[in-house]
C-alpha positions in Angstrom: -92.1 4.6 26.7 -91.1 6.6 23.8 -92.5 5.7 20.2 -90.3 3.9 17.5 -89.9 4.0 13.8 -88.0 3.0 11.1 -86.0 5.0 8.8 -83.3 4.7 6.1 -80.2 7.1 6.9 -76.7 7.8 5.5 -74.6 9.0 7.6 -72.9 11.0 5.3 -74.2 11.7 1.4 -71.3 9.9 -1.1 -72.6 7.3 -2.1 -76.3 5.4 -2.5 -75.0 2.7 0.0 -74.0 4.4 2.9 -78.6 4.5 3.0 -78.9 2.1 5.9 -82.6 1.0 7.1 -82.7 1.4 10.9 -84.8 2.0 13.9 -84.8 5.1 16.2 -87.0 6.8 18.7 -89.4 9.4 18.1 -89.0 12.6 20.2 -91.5 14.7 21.7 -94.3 16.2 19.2 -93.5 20.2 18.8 -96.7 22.5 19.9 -96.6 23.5 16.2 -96.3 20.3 14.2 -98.7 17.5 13.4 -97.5 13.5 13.7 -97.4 11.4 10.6 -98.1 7.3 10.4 -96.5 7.0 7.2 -98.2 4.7 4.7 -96.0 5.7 1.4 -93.1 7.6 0.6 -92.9 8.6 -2.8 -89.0 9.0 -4.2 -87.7 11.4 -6.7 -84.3 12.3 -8.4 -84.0 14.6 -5.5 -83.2 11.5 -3.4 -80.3 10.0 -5.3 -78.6 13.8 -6.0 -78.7 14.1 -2.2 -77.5 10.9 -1.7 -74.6 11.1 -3.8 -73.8 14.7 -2.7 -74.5 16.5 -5.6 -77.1 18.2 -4.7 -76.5 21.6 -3.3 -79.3 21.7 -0.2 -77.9 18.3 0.5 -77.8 18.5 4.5 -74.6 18.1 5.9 -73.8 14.9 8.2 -76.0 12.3 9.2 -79.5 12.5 7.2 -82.7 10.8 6.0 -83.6 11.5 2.7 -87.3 12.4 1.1 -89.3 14.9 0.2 -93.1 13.7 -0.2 -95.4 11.6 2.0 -98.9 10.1 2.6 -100.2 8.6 5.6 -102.4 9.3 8.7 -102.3 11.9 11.9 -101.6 10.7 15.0 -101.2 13.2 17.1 -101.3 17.2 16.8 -99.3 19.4 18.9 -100.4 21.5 21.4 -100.5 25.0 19.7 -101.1 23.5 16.3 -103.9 25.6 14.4 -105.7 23.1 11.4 -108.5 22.0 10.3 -106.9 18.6 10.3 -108.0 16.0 12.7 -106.2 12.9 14.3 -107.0 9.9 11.7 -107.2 12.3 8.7 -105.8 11.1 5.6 -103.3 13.1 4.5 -100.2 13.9 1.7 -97.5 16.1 2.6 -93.9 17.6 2.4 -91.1 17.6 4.0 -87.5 19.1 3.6 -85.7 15.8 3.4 -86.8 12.9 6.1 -89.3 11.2 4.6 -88.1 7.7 4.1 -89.5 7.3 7.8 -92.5 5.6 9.1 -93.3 8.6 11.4 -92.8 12.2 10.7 -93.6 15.3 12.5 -94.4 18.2 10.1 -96.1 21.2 9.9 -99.7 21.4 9.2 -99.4 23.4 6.3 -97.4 21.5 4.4 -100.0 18.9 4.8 -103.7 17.9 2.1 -106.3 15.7 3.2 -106.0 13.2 0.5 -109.3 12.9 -1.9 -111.2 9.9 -0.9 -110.7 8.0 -3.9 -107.1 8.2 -3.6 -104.5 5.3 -2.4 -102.0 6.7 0.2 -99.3 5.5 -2.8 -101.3 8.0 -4.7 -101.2 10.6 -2.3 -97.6 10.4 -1.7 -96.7 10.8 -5.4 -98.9 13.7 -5.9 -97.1 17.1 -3.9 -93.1 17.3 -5.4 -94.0 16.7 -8.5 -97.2 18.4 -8.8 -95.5 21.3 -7.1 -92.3 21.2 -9.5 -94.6 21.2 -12.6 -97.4 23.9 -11.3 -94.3 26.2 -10.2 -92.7 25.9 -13.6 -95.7 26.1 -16.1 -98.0 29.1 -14.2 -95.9 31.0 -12.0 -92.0 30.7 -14.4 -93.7 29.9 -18.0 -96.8 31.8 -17.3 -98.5 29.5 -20.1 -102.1 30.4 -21.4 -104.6 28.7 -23.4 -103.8 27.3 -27.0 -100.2 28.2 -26.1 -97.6 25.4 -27.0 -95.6 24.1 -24.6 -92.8 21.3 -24.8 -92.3 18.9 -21.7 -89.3 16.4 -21.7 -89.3 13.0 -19.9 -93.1 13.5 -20.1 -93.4 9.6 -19.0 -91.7 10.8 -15.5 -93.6 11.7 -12.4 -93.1 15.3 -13.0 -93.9 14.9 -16.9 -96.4 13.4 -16.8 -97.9 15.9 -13.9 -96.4 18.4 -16.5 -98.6 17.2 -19.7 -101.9 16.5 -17.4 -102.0 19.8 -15.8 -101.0 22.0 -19.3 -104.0 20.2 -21.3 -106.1 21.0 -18.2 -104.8 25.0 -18.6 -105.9 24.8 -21.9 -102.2 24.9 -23.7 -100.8 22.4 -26.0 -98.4 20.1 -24.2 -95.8 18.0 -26.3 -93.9 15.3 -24.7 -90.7 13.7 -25.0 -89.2 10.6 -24.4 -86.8 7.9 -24.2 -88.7 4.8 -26.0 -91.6 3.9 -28.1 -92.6 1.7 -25.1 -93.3 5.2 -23.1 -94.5 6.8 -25.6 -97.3 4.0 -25.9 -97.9 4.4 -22.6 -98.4 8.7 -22.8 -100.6 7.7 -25.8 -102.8 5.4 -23.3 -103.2 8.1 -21.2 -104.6 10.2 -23.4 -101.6 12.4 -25.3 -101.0 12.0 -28.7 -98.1 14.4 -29.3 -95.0 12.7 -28.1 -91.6 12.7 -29.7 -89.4 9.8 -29.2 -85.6 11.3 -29.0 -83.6 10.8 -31.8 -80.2 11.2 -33.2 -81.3 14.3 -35.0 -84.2 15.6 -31.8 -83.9 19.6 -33.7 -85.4 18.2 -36.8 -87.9 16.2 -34.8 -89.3 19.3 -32.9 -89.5 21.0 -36.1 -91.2 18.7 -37.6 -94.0 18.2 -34.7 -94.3 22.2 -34.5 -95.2 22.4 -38.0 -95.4 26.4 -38.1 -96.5 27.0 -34.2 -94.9 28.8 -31.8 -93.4 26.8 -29.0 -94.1 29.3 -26.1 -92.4 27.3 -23.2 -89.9 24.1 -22.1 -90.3 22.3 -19.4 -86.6 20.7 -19.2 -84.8 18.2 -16.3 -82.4 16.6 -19.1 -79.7 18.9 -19.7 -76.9 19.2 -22.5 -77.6 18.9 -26.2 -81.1 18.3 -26.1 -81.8 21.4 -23.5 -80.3 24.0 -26.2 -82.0 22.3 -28.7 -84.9 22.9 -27.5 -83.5 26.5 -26.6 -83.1 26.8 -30.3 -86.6 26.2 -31.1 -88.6 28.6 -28.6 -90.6 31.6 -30.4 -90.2 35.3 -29.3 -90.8 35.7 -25.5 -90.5 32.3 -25.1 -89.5 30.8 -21.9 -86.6 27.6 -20.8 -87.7 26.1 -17.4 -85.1 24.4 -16.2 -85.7 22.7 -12.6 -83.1 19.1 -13.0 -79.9 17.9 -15.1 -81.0 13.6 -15.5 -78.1 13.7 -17.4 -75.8 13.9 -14.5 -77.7 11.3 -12.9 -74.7 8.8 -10.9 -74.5 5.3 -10.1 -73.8 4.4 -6.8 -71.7 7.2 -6.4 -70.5 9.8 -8.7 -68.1 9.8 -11.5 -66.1 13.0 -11.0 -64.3 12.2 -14.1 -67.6 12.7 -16.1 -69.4 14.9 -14.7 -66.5 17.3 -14.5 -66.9 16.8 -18.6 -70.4 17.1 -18.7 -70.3 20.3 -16.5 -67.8 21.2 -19.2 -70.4 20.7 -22.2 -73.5 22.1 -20.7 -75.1 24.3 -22.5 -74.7 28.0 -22.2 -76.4 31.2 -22.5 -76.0 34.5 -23.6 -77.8 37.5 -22.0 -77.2 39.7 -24.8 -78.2 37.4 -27.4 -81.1 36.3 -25.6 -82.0 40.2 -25.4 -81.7 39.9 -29.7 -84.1 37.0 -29.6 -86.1 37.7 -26.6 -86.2 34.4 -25.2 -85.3 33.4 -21.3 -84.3 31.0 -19.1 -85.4 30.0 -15.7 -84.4 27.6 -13.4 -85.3 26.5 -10.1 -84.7 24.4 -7.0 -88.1 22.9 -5.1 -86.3 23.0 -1.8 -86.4 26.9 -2.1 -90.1 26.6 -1.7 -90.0 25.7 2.1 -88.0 29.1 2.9 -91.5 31.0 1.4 -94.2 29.8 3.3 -96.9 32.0 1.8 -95.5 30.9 -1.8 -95.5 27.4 -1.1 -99.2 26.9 0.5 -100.4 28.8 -2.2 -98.5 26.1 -5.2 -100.3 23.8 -2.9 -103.6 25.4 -3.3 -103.0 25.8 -6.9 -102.2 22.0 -7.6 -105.4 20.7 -6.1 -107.9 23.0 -7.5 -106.9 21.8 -10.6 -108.3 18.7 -9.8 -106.5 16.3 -11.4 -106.3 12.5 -11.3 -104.8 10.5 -9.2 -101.2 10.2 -10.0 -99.8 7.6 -12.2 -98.0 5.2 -9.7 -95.3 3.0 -11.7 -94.1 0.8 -9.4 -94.8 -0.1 -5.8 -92.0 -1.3 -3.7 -92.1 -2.6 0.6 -90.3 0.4 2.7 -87.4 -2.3 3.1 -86.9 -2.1 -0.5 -85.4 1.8 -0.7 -82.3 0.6 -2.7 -84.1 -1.4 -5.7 -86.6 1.0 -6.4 -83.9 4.0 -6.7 -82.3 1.5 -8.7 -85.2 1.2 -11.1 -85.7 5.1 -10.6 -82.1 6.0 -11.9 -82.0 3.5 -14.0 -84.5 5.6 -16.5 -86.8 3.1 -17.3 -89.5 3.5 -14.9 -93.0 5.7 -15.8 -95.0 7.4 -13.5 -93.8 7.6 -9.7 -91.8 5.0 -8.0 -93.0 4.8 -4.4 -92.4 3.0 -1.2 -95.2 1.4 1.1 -94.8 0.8 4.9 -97.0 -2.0 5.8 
């Protein structure tokens, strides 16, 4: 008798509640993957692009959304070569499908999970950690005592963002929405945090007072974006890797995001030759097509050992659709993550 799981699908990306929680069959292990008991699911802005269709690797037809998991191995295929052994604890990737209680993926893409850790922990550690590591050593190629500016650093990939630029010895500053998160940054540690105003230019250049600002870490967008643009010393470097400003409802409003698409902010090679500043942007999903790349960000992220991530809020599996409420809504800190019980 063939194992069973539970998943949430769409049928087609469109809108948030085509995702449907239902149960399917699991097909035969391949020689090369390992099998996942998921335990968490961690859920990212990845998820509700997809699911509204505005996200470009968004797979077509039928789908099941997610990108990060923790949980335990079952099983190991046949010509699998790991280290990993059935019952190992483990966090892992996977290019969309996994908001599932079982998934097959390849060992690679796969960390035992330090012992201390929760498996809601584990699962909010890889997309993040990987957006962040990706963006601040391999695109921003930041060094020690360098200054580095990180918006939404209350997020899961801010906050990965500040914690692993202090540990590389730069200077991170955060941004945010509210005094309430930037109490919270300041509990964990991070005293430099702006919260966005009316007038966010004057703000930076107030908290630079003189220094450089080497490198942005930005998934906003529009007028703050080229603000912080603006700002960036010689040889200074824009990461761009998300637009939270587009960020739909249930579905999309065409009407304004056709005007936002309109107003985003744009940039001139030869005038960024004159000031010799760049920008880079990126999409994680591009990581699975370089295999040698991507186990080496993986590598990268854990040696920096870090602590476990900050988990906001903890939601039951069957709860998909009110905790990627409370993620778009843009009042959540840390990661949002489901747990299969």
């Amino acid at each position: 008798m063939s194992e069973a799981r539970k998943v949430w699908r769409t049928q087609k990306a469109g809108a948030i509640s085509n995702l449907k929680l239902v149960d399917e069959s699991v097909g035969p292990l391949s020689g090369e993957h390992i099998r996942i008991a998921v335990k968490s699911v961690g859920l990212n802005f990845a998820d509700i692009f997809a699911l509204t269709g505005l996200y470009s690797a968004t797979p077509q037809g039928s789908f099941i959304p997610g990108l990060e998991f923790a949980g335990v191995v079952t099983a190991l295929g046949d010509s699998t070569q790991t280290d990993l052994q059935v019952g190992d604890r483990v966090y892992g990737c996977t290019r969309f499908g996994g908001y599932a209680t079982v998934v097959d993926v390849p060992p690679q893409h796969c960390r035992k999970i330090p012992e201390h850790w929760s498996f809601a922990e584990g699962a909010s550690f890889p997309a993040q950690s990987l957006t962040a590591y990706y963006a601040l050593a391999t695109l921003a190629a930041i060094k020690p005592g360098q200054v580095v500016l990180i918006q939404s650093a209350a997020g899961g990939v801010g906050l990965q963002a500040m914690r692993m630029a202090a540990q590389m010895g730069a200077i991170p500053i955060g941004t945010v929405s509210s005094e309430s998160k930037r109490a919270f940054l300041a509990e964990q540690g991070f005293a430099e945090v702006i919260v966005r105003g009316d007038d966010f230019a004057e703000q930076l250049h107030t908290q630079l007072n003189g220094r450089p600002l080497q490198a942005v870490l930005d998934g906003i967008g529009g007028k703050i974006q080229k603000q912080s643009f603006a700002a960036l010393a010689p040889t200074g470097r824009l990461i761009v890797f998300g637009a939270a400003e587009f960020t739909p409802g249930n579905k999309p409003n065409w009407l304004k995001a056709a005007w936002l698409y309109l107003q985003r902010p744009r940039y001139d090679v030869m005038d960024m030759i004159s000031s010799n500043k760049s920008v880079l942007a990126f999409n994680l999903i591009w990581l699975w097509q370089e295999q040698a790349l991507f186990e080496e960000l993986l590598d990268g992220c854990a040696a920096l050992d870090l602590p476990a991530p900050f988990v906001g809020r903890e939601f039951p599996f069957a709860q998909a659709h009110e905790a990627l409420a409370l993620l778009r809504s843009g009042t959540s800190v840390g990661k949002v993550v489901l747990n299969v019980t």
